[in-house]
C-alpha positions as CSV (number, residue, x, y, z in Angstrom):
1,X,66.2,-4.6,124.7
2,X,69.6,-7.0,123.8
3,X,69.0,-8.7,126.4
4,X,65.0,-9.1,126.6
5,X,65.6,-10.1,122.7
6,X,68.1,-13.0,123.5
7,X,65.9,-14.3,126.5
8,X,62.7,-14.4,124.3
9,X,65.0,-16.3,121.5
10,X,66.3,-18.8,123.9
11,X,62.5,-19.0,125.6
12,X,61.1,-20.4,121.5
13,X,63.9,-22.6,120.8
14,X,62.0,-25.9,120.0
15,X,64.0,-28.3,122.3
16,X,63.7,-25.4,125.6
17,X,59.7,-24.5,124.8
18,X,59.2,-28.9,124.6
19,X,61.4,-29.3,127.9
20,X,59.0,-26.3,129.8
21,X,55.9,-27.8,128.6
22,X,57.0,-31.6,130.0
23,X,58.0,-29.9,133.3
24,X,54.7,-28.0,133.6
25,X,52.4,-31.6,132.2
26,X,54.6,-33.2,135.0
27,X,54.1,-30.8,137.9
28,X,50.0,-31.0,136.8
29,X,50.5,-34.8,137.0
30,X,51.5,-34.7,140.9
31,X,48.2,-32.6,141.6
32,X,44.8,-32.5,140.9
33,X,44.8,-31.3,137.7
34,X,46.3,-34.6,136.6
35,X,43.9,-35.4,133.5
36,X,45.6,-32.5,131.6
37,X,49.2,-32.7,132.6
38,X,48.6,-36.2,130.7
39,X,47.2,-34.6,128.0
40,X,49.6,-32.0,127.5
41,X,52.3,-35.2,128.0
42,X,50.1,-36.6,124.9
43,X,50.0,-33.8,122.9
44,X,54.2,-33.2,123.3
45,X,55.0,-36.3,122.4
46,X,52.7,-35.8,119.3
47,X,54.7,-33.1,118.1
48,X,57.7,-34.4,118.9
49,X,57.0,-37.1,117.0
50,X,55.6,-34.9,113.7
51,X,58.2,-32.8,113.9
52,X,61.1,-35.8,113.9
53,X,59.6,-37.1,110.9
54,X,57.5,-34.8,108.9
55,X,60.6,-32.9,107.1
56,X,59.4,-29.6,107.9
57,X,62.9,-28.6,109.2
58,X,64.4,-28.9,105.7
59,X,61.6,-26.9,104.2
60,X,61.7,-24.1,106.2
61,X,65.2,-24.5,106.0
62,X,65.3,-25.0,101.8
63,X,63.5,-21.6,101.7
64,X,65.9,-19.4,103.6
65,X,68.8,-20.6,102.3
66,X,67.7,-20.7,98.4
67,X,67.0,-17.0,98.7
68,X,70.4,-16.0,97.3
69,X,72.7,-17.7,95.3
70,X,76.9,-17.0,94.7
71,X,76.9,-14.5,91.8
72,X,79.6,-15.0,89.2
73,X,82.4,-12.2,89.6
74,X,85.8,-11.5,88.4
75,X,86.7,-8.2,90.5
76,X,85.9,-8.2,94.1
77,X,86.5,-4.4,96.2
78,X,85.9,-6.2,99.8
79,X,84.8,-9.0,101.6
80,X,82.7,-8.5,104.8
81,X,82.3,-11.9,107.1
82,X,80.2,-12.2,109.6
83,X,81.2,-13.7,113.0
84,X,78.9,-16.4,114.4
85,X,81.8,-19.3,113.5
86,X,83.6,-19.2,116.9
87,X,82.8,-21.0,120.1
88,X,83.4,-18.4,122.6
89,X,83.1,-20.2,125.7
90,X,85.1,-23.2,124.4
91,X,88.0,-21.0,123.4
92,X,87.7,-19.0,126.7
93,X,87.9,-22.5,129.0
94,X,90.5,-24.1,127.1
95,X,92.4,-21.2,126.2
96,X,92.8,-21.7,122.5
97,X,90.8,-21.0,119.5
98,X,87.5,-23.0,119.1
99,X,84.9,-23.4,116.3
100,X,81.5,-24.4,115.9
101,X,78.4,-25.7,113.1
102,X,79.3,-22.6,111.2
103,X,83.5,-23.0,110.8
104,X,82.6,-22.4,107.1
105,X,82.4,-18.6,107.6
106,X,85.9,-19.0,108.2
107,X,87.6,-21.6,105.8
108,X,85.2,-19.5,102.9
109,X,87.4,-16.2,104.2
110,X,90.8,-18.1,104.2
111,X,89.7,-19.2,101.0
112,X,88.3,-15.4,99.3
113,X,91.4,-14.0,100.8
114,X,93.4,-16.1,98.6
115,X,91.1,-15.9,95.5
116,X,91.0,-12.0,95.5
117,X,94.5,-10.8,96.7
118,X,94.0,-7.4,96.7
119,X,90.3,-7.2,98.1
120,X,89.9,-5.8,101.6
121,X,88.9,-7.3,104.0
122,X,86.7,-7.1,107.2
123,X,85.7,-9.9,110.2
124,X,82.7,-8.1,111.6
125,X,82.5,-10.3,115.5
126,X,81.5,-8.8,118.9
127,X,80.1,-10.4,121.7
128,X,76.8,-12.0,121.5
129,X,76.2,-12.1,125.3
130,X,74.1,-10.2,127.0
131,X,76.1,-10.6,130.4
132,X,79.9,-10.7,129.4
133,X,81.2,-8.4,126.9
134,X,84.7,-8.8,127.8
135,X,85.8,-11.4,125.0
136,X,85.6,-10.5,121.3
137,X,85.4,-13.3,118.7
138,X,87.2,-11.0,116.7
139,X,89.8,-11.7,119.0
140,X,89.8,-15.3,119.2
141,X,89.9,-15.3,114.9
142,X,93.2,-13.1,115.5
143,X,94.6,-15.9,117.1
144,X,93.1,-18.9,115.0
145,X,94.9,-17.2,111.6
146,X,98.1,-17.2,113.2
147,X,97.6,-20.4,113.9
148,X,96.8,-21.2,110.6
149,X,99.4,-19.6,109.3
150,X,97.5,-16.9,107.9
151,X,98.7,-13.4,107.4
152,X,96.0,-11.1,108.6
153,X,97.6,-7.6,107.7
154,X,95.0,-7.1,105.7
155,X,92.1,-7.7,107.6
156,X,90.2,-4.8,109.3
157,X,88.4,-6.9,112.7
158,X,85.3,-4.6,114.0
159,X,84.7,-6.0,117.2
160,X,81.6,-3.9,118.6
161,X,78.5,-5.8,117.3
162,X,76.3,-7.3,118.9
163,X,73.6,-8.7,116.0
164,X,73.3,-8.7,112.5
165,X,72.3,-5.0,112.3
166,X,75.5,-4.1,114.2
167,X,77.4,-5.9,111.9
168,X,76.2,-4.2,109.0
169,X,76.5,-0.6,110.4
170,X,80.1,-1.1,112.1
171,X,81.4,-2.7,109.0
172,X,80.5,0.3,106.7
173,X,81.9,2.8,109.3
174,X,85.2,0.9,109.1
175,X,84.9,0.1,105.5
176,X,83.7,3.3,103.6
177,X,82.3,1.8,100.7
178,X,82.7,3.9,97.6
179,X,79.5,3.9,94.8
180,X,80.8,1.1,92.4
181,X,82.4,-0.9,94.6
182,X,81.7,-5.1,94.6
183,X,82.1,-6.2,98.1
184,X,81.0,-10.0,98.9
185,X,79.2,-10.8,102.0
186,X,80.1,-14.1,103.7
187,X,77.6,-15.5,106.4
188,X,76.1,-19.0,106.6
189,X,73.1,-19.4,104.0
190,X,70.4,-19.7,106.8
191,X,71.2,-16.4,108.1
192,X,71.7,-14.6,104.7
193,X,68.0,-13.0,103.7
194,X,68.3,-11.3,107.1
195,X,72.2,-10.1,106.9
196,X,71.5,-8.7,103.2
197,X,68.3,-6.7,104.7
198,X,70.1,-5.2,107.2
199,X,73.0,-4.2,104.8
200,X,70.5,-2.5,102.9
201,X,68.7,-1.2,105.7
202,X,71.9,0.8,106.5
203,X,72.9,1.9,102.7
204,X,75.3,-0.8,101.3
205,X,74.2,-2.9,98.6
206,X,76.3,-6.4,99.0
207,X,76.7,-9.4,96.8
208,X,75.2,-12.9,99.2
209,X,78.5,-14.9,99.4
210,X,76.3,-18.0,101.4
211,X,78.1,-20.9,103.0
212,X,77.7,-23.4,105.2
213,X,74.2,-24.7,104.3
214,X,71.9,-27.5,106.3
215,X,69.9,-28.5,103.2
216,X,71.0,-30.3,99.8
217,X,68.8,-27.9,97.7
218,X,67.3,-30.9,96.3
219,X,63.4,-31.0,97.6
220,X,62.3,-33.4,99.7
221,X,59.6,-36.3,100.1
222,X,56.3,-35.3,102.0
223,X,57.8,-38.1,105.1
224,X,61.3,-39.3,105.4
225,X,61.9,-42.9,103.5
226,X,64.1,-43.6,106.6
227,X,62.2,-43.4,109.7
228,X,64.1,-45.6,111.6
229,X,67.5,-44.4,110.7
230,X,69.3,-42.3,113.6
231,X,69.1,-38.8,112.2
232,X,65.1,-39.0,112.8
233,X,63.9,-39.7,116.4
234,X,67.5,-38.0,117.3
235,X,67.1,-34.2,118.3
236,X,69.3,-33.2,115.1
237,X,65.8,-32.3,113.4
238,X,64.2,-30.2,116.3
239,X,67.8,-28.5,116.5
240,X,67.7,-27.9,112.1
241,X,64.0,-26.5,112.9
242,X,64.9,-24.2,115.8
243,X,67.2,-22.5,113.2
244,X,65.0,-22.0,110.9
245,X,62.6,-20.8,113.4
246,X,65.1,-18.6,114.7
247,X,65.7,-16.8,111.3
248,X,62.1,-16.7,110.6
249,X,61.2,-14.8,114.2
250,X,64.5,-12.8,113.6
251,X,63.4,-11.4,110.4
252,X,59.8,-10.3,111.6
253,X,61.7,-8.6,114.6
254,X,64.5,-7.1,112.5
255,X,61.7,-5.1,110.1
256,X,59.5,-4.3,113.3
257,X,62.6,-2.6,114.7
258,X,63.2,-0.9,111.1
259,X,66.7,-2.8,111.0
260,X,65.7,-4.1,107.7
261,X,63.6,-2.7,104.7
262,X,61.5,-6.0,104.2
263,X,60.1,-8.8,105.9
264,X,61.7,-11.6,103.4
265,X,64.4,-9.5,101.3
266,X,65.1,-10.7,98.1
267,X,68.3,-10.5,95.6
């Protein structure tokens, strides 16, 4: 089922679905059915199009991460992060500590850690990959503190998960969260509505601690007042809307499997 899950998530990423469909229109164009391979050529490039300009990236995007806000607190128990910040496969070939898009799940816990001295502390990263399992990011943010400079005696690394519902019930079996306790969690603002239903899914009632956000938080126009600026017919949008569209299809999965007690949980 990991693995089926990752192949169907890879299969409806925007930019992989738009290059099968131009390799099936072009395969229909070399035979007889070539009247609707051009069609379907049509009809991508219509999308395409829409979706480069139309800002439905930053909508979809505006209303995951606006679901939780920082709450204002004084005394912090714990601080769970989630892993998702380091490039495995980078780190691996070049043999030293690589991040990517989401590094801010990391500064944000160099920079808690420092803010609340005496909160514990716990880096929840497996392996997502379904075919190697051999190399932990947990492992690779060992060394990336110490290169930092970092002491990390106080952080508890779980290194078993998988996905986001792993995450939640490794982190609690390490933790053991007492009634009354405030513990933060840190994960990039996209992904928060489905980290804090899986937290609640398994028992532990966190505070949404969101970073690294893709949207200003501002609204946006109906169509883009630069058009022909290079962030629009650039695959940056198609890549910000296969996010979103990742979360969205993660949450409805998550609550079919029971991994989370809602479909869109809320503060």
């Amino acid at each position: 089922m990991f693995v089926a899950s990752k192949l169907i998530d890879l299969l409806l990423n925007p930019l992989n679905f738009l290059f099968l469909w131009v390799l099936a229109a072009t395969a229909l164009l070399y035979g007889r059915s070539w009247r609707r391979g051009r069609a379907m050529l049509a009809l991508c490039f219509g999308l395409g199009l829409a979706l480069s300009i139309y800002p439905l990236d930053q909508k979809l995007v505006s209303s995951l991460e606006d679901r939780f806000s920082k709450p204002s607190i004084d005394h912090v128990d714990g601080i769970v992060v989630l892993g998702g910040a380091i490039n495995v496969p980078m780190s691996t070939a070049r043999d030293r500590p690589s991040i990517n898009e989401a590094a801010e799940r990391v500064t944000e816990m160099v920079a808690l850690m420092h803010r609340y001295p005496d909160a514990k502390v716990i880096f929840s990263g497996g392996s997502g990959n379904p075919f190697d399992q051999t190399v932990k990011e947990a492992d690779i943010l060992r060394r990336l503190l110490a290169d930092m400079g970092v002491d990390d005696s106080r952080v508890i690394y779980e290194d078993q998960s998988r996905n986001t519902y792993e995450n939640a019930l490794y982190s609690k079996h390490l933790a053991q969260p007492v009634e009354g306790q405030v513990w933060l969690l840190v994960t990039s603002a996209l992904h928060m509505p489905r980290a804090m239903g899986c937290f609640d899914a398994v028992g532990w009632r966190m505070n949404a601690w969101p970073v690294n956000y893709l949207s200003t938080g501002k609204g946006h126009a109906d169509f883009t007042p630069d058009i022909f600026t290079g962030h629009v017919f650039t695959l940056h949008r198609l890549q910000i809307f296969g996010n979103a569209l990742h979360e969205g299809i993660g949450l409805v999965y998550y609550h079919l499997r029971g991994w989370t007690n809602a479909w869109f949980p809320s503060p």
